[in-house]
N, C-alpha and C positions, 0 to 999 in steps of 0.2 A: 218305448218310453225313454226320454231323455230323464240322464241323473247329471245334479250339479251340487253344488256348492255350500262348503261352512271356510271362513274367510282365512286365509295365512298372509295375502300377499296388498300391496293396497295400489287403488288405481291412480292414476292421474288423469282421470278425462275430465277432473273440471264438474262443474255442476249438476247435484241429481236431487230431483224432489218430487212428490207424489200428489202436485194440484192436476196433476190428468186423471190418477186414480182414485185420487181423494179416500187413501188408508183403507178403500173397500177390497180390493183383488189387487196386493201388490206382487208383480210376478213379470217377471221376463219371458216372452213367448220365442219358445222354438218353431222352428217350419213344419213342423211333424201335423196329422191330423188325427181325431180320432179315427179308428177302424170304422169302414163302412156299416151301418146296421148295430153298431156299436153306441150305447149310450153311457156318455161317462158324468158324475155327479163328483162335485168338489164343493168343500167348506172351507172358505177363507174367515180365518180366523183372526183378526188383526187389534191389538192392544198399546195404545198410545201411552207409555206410561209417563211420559211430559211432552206436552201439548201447549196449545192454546186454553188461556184459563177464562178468558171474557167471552159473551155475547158480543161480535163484531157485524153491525150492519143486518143484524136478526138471523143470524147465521149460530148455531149452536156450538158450546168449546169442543174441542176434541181433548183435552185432557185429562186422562182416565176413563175415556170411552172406548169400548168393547167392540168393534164393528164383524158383525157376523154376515158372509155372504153368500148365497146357493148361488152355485155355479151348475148349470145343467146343458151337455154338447153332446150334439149326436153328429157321426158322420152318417153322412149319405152317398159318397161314390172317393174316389181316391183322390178326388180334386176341389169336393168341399165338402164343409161343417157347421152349422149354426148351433150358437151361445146364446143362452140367455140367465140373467142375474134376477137374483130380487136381495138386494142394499137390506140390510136392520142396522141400527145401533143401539146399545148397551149405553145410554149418560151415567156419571158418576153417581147419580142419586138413584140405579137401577129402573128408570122408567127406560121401555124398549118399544123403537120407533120403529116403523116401516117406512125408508126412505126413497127409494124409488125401484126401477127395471130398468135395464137396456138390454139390447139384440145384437146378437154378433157374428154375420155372416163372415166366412173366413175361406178365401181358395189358395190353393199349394200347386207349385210345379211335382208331380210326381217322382220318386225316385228314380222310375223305370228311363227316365228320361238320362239320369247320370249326368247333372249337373256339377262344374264341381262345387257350388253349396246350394244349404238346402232355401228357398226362398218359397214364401208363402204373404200375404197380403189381409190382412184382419180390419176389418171397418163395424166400428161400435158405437150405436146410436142408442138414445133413452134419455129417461126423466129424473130428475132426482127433485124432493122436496127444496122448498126454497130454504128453509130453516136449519139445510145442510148443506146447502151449495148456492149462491146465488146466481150462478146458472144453471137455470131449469133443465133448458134444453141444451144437448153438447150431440157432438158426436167426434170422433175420435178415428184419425187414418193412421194404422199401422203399418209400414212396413217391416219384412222380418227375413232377415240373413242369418244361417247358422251354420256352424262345421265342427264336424267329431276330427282330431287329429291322434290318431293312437291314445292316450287317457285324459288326451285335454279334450275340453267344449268349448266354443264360443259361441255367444248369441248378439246381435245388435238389432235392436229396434229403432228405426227413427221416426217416430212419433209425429204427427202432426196434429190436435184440438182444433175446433170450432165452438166456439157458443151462440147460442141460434136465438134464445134470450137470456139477458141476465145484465148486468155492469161492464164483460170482457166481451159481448158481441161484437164490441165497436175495433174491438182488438185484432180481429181476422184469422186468419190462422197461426196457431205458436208452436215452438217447436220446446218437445218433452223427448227427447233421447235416453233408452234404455240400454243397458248393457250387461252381458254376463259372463264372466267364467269361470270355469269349475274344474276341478281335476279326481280323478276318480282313484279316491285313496288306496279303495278294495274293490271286488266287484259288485259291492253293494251301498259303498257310500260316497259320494262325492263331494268335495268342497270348493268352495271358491265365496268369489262377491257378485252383488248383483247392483248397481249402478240405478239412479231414478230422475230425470231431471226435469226442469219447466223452468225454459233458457226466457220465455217472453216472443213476444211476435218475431214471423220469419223477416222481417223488413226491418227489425232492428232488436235487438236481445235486450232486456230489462237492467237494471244495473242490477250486480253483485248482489247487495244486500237484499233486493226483491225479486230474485232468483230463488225458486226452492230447491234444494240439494243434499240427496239421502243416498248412505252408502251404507250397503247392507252386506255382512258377512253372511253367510247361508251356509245349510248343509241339506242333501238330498240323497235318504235312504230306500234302496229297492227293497218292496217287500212281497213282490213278485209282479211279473206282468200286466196285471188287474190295478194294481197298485200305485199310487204315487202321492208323495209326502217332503212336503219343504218345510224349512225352519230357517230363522234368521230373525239379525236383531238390528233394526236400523238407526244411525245415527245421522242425525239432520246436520249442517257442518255450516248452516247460513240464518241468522235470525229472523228469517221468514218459512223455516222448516218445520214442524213438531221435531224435539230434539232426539227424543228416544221412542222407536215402533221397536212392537215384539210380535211378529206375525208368523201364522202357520198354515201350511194347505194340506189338506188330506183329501183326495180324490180315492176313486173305484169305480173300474167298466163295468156295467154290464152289459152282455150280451143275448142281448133278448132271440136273434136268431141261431145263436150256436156257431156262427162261423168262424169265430175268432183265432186266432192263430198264437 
């Protein structure tokens, strides 16, 4: 298990924001897979505590809503893993929606190989309700480059969106750049920040102000092997961001056949 980050240091890369993840699974992927035969479940926990406060275009506010999301991956051999989600949110007035699913086949260069980083390729398709996204349909090409260096991490995702219907179809592929790092205070907890963005189409970048851009201080405690748990508090830094997220992940393997290491 990778551990990372609660924030000391600040980045300069420029724009991060969370319209690829839409405040459901906000999270930097490492190259790592789960263990073969291994099923691991995660709750993303994520809490907008200033948002968007209007119905825009029949799309729901996000502020002070609660977005709760099952994360359920199993590996199957040391070269790949499928994810699958199921979206709810929590609106201000306590009514709780079921917003959609997506699938997420994911394959990794093996360690044994001795890279010198670690790279793996994550591609995430699914539906979300239009009342939460006005694209339906998306899918999502991850790339992911990572490197442990003595008690640093670093992770880079670079991101690429489609929407297959909705308002931004016509947009093509945009690019949403992820980033992370972390430094491992003790051996069990580590800090850093984790980076979010959605720059706008690869054929030309959005302007500044319709840029979304989230920079998230984080902290990542080992609570043993089985174990894995983020915290972080994100701050939007462009008036097209929600201004302030409070999100957490709490995962746990299990090991249905015993092999686990």
């Amino acid at each position: 298990m990778r551990h990372f980050s609660l924030a000391v240091i600040f980045l300069s890369l420029g724009a991060a924001g969370l319209r690829a993840q839409g405040n459901y699974e906000v999270q930097v992927y490492g190259s790592d897979l789960v263990q073969p035969g291994v099923t691991m479940v995660e709750l993303h926990s994520n809490f907008t505590a200033s948002g968007e406060k209007q119905t825009i275009d029949g799309v729901l506010p996000t502020n002070h809503a609660e977005h709760e999301t099952v994360e359920i991956t199993h590996g199957f051999n040391e070269w790949f893993e499928t994810g699958f989600y199921i979206f709810t949110s929590i609106q201000s007035d306590g009514t709780w929606y079921y917003v959609g699913s997506h699938i997420r086949p994911r394959f990794s260069v093996p360690e044994k190989y001795h890279l010198p980083v670690g790279i793996s390729l994550s591609n995430e398709i699914g539906w979300q309700r239009p009342n939460f996204s006005g694209d339906t349909w998306t899918w999502e090409i991850r790339p992911i480059v990572d490197k442990k260096i003595d008690k640093w991490y670093l992770a880079f995702n670079p991101t690429f969106d489609k929407s297959f219907r909705g308002p931004e179809a016509h947009r093509g592929y945009e690019f949403s750049p992820n980033f992370k790092f972390s430094y491992d205070v003790t051996k069990r907890i580590a800090a850093g920040l984790e980076y979010y963005g959605a720059l706008g189409p690869v054929t030309g970048f959005d302007p500044l102000r319709d840029q979304q851009q989230q920079i998230l201080p984080a902290v990542d405690i080992d609570f043993g092997e089985r174990w894995e748990f983020n915290f972080g508090v994100g701050v939007g830094v462009t008036g097209a961001t929600d201004h302030l997220l409070i999100k957490a992940i709490l995962g746990y393997r299990f090991n249905f056949k015993g092999n686990q290491k």
